[in-house]
N, C-alpha and C positions, 0 to 999 in steps of 0.2 A: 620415495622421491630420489632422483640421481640431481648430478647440476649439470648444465648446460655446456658446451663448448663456450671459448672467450668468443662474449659478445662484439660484435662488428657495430660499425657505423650503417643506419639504414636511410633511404631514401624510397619514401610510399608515395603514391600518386594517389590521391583521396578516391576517386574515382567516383561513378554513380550511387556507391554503397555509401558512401559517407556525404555527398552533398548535403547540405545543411547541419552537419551535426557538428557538436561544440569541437573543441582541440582536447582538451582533458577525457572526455565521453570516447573519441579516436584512439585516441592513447591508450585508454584502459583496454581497447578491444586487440589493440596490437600488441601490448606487454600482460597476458597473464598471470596473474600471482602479485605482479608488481604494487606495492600498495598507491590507494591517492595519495597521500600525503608526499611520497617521493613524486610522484608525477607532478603536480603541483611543484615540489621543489625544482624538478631540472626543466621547466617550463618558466619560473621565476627567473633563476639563473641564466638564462640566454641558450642552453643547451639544443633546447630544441625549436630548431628554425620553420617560418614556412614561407615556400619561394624565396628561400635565403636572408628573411628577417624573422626577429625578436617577433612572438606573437603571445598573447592573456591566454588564459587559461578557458575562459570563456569565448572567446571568438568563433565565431561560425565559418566553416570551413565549404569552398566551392568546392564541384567535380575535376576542376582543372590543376586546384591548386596543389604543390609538392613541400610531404614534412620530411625534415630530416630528424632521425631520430638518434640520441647517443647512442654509444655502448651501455647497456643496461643488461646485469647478470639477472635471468633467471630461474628460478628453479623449476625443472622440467616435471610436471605430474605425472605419477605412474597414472597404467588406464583407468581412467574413469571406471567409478562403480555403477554399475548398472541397476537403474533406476528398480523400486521393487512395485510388484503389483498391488494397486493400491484400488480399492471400491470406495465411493463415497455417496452418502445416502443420495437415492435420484429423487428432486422435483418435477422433474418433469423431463422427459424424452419421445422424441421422434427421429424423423429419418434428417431433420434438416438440425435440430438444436437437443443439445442435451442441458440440465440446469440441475445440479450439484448443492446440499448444505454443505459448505466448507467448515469442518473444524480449525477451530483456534489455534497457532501455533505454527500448520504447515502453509508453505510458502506457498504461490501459486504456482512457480517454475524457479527450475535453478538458475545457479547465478550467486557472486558474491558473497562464496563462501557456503551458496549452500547447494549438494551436490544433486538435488533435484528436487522438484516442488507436483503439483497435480497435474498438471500437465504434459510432466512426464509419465507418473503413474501410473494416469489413465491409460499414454498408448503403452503402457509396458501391459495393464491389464487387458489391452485391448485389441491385442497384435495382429488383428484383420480391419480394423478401421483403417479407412485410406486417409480420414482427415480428422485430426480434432485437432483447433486452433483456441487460445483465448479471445473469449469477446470482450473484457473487460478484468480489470483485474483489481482484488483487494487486499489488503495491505495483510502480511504473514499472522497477526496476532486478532486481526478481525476475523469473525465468522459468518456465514450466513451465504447469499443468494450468489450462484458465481456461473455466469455462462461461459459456453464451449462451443462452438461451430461444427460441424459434421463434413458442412461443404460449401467450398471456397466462395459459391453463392449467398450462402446464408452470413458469412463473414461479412462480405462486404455490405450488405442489406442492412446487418445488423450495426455494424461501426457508423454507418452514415445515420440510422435513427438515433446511436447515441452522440454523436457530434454535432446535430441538428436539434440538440436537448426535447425528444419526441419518445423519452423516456422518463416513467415514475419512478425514480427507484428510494427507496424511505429504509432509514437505521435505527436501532434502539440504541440508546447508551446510557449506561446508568454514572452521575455527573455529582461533582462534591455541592456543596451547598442545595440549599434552598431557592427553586425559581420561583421569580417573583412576580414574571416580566409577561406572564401568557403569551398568546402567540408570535413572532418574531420571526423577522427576516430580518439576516446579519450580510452584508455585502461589505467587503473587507479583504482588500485585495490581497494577495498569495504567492509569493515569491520564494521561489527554491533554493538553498547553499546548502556550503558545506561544511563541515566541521575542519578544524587541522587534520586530526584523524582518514578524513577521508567520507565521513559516515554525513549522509545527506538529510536535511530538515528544514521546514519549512517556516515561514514566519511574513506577520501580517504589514504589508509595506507598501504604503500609498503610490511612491515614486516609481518602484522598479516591478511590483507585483501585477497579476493579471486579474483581472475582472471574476469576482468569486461570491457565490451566494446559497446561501441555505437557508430554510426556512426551518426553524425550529417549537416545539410545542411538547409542553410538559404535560404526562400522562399518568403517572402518581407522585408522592412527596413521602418521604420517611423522615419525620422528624426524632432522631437522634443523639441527648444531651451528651453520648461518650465520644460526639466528636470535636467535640471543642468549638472551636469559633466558628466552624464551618456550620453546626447544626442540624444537621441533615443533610440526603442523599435525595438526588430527585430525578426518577426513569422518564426522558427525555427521547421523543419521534423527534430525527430530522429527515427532512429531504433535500435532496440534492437538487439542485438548480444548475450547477457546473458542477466537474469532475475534476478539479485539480488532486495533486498529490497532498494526503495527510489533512485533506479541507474541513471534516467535518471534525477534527480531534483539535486543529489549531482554533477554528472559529469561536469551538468551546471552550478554550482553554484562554480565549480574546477575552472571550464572555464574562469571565471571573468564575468559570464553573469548568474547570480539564474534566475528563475522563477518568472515571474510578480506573486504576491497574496502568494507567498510561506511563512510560517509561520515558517518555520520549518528551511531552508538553504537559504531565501530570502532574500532583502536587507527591513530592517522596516520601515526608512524613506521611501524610493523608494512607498513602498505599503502604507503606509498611506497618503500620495501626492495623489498616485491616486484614493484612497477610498474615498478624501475628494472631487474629479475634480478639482485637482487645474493647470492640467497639460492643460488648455483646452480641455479637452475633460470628457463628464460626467464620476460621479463615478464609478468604476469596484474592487467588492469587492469578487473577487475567486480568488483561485489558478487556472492559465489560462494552464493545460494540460491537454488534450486529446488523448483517445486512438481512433486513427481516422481509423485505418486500419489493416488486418491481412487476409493472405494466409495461408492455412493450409491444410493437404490433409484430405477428408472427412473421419471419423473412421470406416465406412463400405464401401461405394465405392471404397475409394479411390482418385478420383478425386478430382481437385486442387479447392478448396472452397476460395472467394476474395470476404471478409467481408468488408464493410464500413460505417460507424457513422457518417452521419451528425455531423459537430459542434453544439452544444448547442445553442438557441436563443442570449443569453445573449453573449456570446461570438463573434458570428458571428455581431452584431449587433456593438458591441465594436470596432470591427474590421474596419465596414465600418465609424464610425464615426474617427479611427483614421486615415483612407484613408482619408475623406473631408476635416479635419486638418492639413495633410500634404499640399495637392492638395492648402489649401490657401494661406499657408506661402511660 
């Protein structure tokens, strides 16, 4: 890293690129490196103007309108590391759509600290594709079903079936407690912030959240006296009815049942008990969702395309050693 020359006073014109998008979300794209938390702060402080006033950090921003940004030092990144070639197991491929099991852990695309996700990988393994776009994207520590576009046709084909919810697409998660409730739809609206940090999360908020629903159904029960109050572990299908961010891990976490390994809306004790095996059964240290399935009509055919992802070794493995521990007790 070197540091930048002394920063100047800027004045950006939002233009077509930014029409609609927040003032903070602007910002970040224009100060690299720069943390939220200080964006946020000289966005508080009156720092930074738009069309020559005071503006929130949420505000939506016209093509017309002009920010002033401070002096803000940043630190200059040497070149970017070049992304490495990366294969990941194929579900399915053709000339219009390829569909990917995404292991746990890596991100879909870089960004925000991380220097490249599948989407780069792919074209770095694939340096004669003229197109591979995301059609969809899930969250860095879920696994499972993940479309790609081939061609700018099949993108847009594809975003409009999922915007017009004319897509199946169903999770596994393995959830603290015992469900009780059999089948279930949770509608419970879903509003996005942010932390002081900067670090983004969602939470269930009648007033200011959007329209959010899954339908969920429990598919076995492991009842488990070494977890205490919680009782048992219970492997839970949802499906998706909307796609908000972080929807199916908040909803369940509404529920009174988060996600085994969730870091984010989980229980910590819950997850560190079992990270350490103290639950009888060896350690499991992921967040246990999976995107296991999705129907969707093909972007040039047409026809009804019924994708499915294996569970993860790791996962599946967990699974059966929690079956042998039930089975003994």
């Amino acid at each position: 890293m070197h540091t930048a020359p002394s920063p100047q006073v800027r004045l950006l014109q939002v233009g077509d690129a930014g029409e609609g998008q927040r003032l903070d979300n602007f910002l970040a794209r224009h100060l690299k490196g720069v943390p939220r938390s200080h964006i946020h702060r000289i966005v508080r402080s009156g720092e930074v103007r738009v069309n020559g006033g005071r503006a929130s950090a949420d505000q939506k921003l016209q093509s017309s309108d002009q920010v002033r940004i401070p002096p803000v030092r940043v630190a200059q990144p040497d070149a970017p590391r070049a992304a490495p070639a990366l294969q990941f197991p194929v579900v399915f491929e053709d000339d219009f759509l390829l569909a990917i099991n995404k292991p746990e852990g890596v991100a879909v695309h870089g960004g925000s600290g991380v220097s490249f996700g599948v989407i780069e990988a792919l074209r770095a393994a694939r340096p004669t594709a003229k197109f591979l776009e995301l059609v969809h994207r899930l969250d860095r520590d879920t696994s499972g079903l993940l479309l790609i576009a081939k061609k700018r046709s099949a993108l847009t084909t594809l975003h409009a079936a999922l915007r017009e919810r004319h897509a199946d697409k169903r999770y596994l998660a393995l959830v603290a407690g015992l469900w009780t409730r059999g089948a279930v739809m949770i509608e419970a609206p879903l509003h996005k912030y942010l932390l002081a940090n900067g670090e983004r999360r969602v939470r269930v908020d009648v007033q200011q959240g959007q329209e959010s629903r899954t339908q969920f159904r429990s598919q076995e029960q492991f009842a488990l006296p070494g977890l205490g109050p919680w009782g048992g572990l219970s492997l839970m299908q949802a499906r998706l009815l909307t796609g908000r961010t972080h929807q199916i891990r908040v909803h369940l976490a509404h529920c009174g049942h988060p996600i085994v390994g969730d870091d984010k809306y989980g229980d910590d004790s819950l997850n560190a008990l079992l990270a350490r095996g103290q639950a009888g059964v060896p350690p499991f240290r992921r967040m246990f969702l999976h995107a296991e399935s999705l129907a969707i009509a093909h972007p040039a055919s047409g026809e009804r395309l019924e994708l499915r992802a294996p569970l993860p070794e790791n996962c599946a493995q967990w699974l059966h050693h929690l079956r042998a521990q039930c089975a003994q007790s």
